[in-house]
DSSP file (Angstrom, degrees, kcal/mol; ACC not computed):
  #  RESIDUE AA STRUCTURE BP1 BP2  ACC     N-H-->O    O-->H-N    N-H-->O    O-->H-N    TCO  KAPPA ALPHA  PHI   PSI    X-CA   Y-CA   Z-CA
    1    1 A X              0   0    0      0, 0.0     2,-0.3     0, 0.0     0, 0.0   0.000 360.0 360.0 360.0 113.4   13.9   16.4   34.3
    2    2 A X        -     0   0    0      1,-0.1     2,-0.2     2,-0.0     0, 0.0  -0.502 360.0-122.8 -55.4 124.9   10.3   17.1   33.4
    3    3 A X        -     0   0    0     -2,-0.3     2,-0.8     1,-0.0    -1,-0.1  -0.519  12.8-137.8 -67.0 127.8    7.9   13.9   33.2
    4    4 A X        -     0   0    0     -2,-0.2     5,-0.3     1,-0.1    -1,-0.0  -0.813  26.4-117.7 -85.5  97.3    5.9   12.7   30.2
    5    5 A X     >  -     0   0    0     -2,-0.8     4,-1.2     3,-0.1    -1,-0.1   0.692  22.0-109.9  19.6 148.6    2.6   11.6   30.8
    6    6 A X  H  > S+     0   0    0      2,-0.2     4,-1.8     3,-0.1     5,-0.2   0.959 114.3  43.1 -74.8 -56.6    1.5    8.1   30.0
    7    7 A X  H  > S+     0   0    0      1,-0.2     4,-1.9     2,-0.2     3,-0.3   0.923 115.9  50.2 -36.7 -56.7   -0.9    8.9   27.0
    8    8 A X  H >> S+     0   0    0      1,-0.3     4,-1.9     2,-0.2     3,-0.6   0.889 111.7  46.6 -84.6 -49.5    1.5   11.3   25.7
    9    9 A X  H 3X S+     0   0    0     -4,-1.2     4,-3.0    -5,-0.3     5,-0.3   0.788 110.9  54.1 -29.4 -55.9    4.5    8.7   25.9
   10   10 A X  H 3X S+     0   0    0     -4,-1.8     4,-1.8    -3,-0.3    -1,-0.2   0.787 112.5  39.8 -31.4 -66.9    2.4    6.2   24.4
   11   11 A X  H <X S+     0   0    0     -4,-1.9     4,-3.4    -3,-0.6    -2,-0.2   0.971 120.5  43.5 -73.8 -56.6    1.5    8.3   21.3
   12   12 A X  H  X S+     0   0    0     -4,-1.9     4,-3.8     1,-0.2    -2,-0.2   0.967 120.7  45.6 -66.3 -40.8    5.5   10.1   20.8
   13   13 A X  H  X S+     0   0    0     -4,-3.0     4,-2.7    -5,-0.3     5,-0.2   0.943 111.8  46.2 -84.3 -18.8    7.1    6.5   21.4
   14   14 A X  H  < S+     0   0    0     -4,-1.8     4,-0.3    -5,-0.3     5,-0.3   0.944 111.9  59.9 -70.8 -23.8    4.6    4.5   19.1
   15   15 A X  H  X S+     0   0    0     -4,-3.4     4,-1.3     1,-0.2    -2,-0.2   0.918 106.5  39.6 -48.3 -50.5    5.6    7.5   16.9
   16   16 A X  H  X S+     0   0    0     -4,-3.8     4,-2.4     1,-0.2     5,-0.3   0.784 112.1  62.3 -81.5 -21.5    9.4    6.6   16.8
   17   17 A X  H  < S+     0   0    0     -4,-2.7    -1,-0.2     2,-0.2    -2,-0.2   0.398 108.0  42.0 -64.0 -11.3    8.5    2.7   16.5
   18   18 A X  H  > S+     0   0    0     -4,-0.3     4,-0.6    -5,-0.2    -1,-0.2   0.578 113.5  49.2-112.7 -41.4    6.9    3.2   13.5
   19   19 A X  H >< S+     0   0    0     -4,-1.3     3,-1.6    -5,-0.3    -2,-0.2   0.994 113.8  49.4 -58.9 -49.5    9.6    5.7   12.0
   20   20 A X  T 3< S+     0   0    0     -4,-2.4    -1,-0.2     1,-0.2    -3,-0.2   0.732 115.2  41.0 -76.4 -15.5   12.4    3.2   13.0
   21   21 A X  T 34 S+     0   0    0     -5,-0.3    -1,-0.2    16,-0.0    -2,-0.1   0.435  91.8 128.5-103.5  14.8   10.8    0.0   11.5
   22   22 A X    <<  -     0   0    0     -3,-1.6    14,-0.3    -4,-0.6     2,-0.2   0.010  38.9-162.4 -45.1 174.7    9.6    1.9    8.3
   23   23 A X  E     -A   35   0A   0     12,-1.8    12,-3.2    10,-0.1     2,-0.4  -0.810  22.0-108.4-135.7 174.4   10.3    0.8    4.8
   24   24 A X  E     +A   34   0A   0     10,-0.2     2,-0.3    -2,-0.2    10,-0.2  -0.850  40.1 170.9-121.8 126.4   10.2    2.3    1.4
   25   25 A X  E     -A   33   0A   0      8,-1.9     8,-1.6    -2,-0.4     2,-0.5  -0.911  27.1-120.3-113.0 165.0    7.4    1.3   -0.9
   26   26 A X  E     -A   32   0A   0     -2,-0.3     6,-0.2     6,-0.2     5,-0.1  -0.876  20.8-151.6-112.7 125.4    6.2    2.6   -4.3
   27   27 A X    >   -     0   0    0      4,-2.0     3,-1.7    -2,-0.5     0, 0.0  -0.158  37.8 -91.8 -93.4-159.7    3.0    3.8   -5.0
   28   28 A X  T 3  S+     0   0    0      1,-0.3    -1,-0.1     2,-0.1    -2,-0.0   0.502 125.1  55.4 -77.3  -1.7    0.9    3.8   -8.1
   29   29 A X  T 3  S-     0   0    0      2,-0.2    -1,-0.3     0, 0.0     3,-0.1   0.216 115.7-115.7 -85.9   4.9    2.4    7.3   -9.1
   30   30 A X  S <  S+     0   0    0     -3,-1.7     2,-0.3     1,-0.2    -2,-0.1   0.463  77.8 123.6  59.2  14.6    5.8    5.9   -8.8
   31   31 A X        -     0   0    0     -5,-0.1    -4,-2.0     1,-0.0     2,-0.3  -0.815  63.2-116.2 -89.7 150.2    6.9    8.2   -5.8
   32   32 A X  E     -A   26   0A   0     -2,-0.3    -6,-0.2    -6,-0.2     2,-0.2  -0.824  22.6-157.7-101.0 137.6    8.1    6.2   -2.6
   33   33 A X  E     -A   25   0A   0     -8,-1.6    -8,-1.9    -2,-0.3     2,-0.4  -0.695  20.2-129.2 -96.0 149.6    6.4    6.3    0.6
   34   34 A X  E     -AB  24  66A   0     32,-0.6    32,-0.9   -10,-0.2     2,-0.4  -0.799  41.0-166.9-105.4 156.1    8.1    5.4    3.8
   35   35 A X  E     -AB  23  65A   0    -12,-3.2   -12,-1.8    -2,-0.4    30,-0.3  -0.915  15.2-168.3-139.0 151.5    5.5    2.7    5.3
   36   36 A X        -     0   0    0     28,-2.5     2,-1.0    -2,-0.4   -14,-0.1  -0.828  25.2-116.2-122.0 160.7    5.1    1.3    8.5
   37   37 A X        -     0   0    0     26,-0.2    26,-0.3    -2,-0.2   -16,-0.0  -0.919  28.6-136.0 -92.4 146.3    2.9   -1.8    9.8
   38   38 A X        +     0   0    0     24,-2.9     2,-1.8    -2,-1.0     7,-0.1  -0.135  51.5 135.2 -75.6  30.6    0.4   -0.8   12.3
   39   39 A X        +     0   0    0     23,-0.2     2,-0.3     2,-0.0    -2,-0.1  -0.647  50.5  98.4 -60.5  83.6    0.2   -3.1   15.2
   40   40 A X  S    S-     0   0    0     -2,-1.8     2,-0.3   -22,-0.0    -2,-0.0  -0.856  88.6 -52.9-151.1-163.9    0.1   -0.8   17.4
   41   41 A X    >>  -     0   0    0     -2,-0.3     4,-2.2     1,-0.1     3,-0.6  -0.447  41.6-145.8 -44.6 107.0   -2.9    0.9   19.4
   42   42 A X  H 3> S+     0   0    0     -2,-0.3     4,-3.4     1,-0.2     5,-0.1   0.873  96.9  52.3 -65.1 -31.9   -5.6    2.1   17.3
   43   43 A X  H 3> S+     0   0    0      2,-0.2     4,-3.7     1,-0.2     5,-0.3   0.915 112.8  50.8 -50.9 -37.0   -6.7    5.1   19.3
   44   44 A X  H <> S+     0   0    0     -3,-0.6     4,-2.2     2,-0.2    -2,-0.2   0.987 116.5  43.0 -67.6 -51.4   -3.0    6.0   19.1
   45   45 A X  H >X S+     0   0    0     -4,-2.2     4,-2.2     2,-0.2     3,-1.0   0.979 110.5  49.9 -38.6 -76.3   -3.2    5.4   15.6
   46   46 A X  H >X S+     0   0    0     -4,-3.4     4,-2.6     1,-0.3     3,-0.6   0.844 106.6  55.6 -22.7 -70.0   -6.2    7.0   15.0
   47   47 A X  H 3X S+     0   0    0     -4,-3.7     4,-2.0     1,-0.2    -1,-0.3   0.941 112.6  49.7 -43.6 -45.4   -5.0   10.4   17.0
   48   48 A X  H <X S+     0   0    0     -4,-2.2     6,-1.7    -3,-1.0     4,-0.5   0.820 104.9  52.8 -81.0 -18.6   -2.1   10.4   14.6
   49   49 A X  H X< S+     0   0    0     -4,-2.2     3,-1.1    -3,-0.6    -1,-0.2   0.937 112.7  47.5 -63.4 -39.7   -4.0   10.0   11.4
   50   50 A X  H 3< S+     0   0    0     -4,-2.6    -2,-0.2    -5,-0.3    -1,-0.2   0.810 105.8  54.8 -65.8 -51.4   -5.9   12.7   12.4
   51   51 A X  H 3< S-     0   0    0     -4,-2.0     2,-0.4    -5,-0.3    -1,-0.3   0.421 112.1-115.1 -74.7 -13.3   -2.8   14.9   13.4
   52   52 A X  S << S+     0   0    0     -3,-1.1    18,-0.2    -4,-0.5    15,-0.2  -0.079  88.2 116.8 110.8 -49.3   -1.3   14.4    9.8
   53   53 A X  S    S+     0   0    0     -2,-0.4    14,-1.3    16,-0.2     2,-0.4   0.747  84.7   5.5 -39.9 -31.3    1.6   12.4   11.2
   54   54 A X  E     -C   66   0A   0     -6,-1.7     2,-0.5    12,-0.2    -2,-0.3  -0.950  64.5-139.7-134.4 174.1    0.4    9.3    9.3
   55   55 A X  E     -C   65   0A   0     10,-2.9    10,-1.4    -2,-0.4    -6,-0.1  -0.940  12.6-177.8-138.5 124.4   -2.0    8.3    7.0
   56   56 A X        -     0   0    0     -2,-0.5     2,-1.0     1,-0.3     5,-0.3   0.408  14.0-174.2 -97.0  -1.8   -4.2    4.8    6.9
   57   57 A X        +     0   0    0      8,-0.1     2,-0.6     3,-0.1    -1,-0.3  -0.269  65.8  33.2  39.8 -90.7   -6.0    4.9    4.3
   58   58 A X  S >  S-     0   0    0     -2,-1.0     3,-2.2     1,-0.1    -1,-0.0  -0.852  76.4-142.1 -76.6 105.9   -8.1    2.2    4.3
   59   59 A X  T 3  S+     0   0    0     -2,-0.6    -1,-0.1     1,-0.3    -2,-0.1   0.857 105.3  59.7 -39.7 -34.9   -8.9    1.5    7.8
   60   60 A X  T 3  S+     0   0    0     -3,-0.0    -1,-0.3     2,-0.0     2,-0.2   0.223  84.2 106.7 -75.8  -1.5   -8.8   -2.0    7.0
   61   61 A X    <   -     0   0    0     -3,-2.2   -24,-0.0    -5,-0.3    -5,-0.0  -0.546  63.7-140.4 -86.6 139.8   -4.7   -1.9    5.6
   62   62 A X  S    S+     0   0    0     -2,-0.2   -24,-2.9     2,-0.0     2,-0.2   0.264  81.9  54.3 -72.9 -17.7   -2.1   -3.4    7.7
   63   63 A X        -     0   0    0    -26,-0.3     2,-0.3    -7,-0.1   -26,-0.2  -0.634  66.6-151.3-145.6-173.4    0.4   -0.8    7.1
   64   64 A X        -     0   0    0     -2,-0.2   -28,-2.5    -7,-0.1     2,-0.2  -0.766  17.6-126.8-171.9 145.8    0.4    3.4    7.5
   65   65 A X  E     -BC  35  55A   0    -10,-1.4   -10,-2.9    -2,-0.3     2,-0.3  -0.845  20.7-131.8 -79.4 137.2    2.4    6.1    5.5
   66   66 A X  E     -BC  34  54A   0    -32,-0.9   -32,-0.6   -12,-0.2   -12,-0.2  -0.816  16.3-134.4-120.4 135.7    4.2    8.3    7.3
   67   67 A X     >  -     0   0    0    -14,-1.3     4,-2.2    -2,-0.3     5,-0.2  -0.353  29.7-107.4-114.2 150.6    3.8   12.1    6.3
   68   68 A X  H >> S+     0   0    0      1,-0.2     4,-2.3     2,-0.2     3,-0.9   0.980 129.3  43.7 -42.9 -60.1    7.0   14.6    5.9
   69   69 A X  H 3> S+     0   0    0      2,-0.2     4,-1.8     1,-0.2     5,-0.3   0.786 104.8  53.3 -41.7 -33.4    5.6   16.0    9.4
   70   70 A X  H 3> S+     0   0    0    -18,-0.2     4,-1.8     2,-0.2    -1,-0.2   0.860 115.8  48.4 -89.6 -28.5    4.9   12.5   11.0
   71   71 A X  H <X S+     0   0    0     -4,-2.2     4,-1.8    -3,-0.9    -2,-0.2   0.821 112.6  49.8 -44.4 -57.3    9.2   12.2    9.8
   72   72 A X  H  X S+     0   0    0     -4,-2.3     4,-1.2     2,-0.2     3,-0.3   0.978 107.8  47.4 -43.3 -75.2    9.8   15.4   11.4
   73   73 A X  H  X S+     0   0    0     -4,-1.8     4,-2.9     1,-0.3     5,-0.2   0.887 115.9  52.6 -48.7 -54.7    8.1   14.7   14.9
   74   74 A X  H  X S+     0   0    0     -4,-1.8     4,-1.8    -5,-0.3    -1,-0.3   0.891 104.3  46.8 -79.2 -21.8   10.0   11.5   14.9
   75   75 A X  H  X S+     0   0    0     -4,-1.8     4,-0.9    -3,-0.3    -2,-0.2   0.722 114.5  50.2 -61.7 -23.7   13.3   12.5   14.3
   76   76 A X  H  X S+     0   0    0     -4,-1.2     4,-2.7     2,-0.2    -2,-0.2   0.830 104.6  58.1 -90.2 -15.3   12.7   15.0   16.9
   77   77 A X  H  X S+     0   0    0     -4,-2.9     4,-2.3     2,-0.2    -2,-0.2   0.766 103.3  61.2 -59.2 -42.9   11.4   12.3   19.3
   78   78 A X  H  <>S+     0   0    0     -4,-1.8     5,-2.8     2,-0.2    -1,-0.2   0.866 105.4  39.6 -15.6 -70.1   14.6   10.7   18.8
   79   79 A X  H ><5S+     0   0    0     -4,-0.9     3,-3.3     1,-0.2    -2,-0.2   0.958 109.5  60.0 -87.6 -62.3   16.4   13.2   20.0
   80   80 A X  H 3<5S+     0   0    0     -4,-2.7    -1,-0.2     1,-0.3    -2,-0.2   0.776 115.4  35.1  -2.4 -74.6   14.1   13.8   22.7
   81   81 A X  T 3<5S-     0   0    0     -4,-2.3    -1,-0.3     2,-0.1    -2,-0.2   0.249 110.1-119.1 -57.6  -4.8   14.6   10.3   24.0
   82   82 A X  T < 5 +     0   0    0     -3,-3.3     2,-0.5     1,-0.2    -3,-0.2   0.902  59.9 156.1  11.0  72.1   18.3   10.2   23.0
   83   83 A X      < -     0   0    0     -5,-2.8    -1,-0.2    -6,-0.1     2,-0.1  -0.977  42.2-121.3-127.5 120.2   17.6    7.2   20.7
   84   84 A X        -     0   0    0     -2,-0.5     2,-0.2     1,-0.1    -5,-0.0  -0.340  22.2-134.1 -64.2 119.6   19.9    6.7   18.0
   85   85 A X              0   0    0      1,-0.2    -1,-0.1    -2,-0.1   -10,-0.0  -0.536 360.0 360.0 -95.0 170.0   18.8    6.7   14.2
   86   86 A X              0   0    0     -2,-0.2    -1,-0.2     0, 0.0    -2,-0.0   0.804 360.0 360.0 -67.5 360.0   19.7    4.3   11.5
């Protein structure tokens, strides 16, 4: 079994912690976004805003959308981990 790195563990598992505590809001165009809180490492964040997988918006917001891609990554992180989805 190949070994993940610490960084890179760090980044994929804060990835699936944020998919699996998501929720559905609505924004002011009336489409729902699946949202997450961000307590989590800002660098980590940060690398994943970057990467597309979420979006902060306002640095200063408690909570992140999570992009079709940033959905993708974590469903495949899942499975990766064998970790069960709702």
């Amino acid at each position: 079994m190949n070994k993940t790195n610490t960084e890179k563990a760090i980044k994929e598992l804060t990835m699936v912690l944020m998919y699996l505590t998501r929720f559905n809001e609505s924004d002011r165009f009336g489409s729902y976004l699946d949202i997450s809180w961000k307590g989590y490492d800002f660098n980590v964040i940060n690398e994943l805003d970057e990467e597309d997988y979420i979006r902060q918006g306002s640095h200063r917001s408690k909570s992140v959308a999570i992009t079709e891609e940033g959905i993708k990554l974590a469903q495949s992180l899942l499975h990766k981990y064998s970790i069960s989805d709702w």
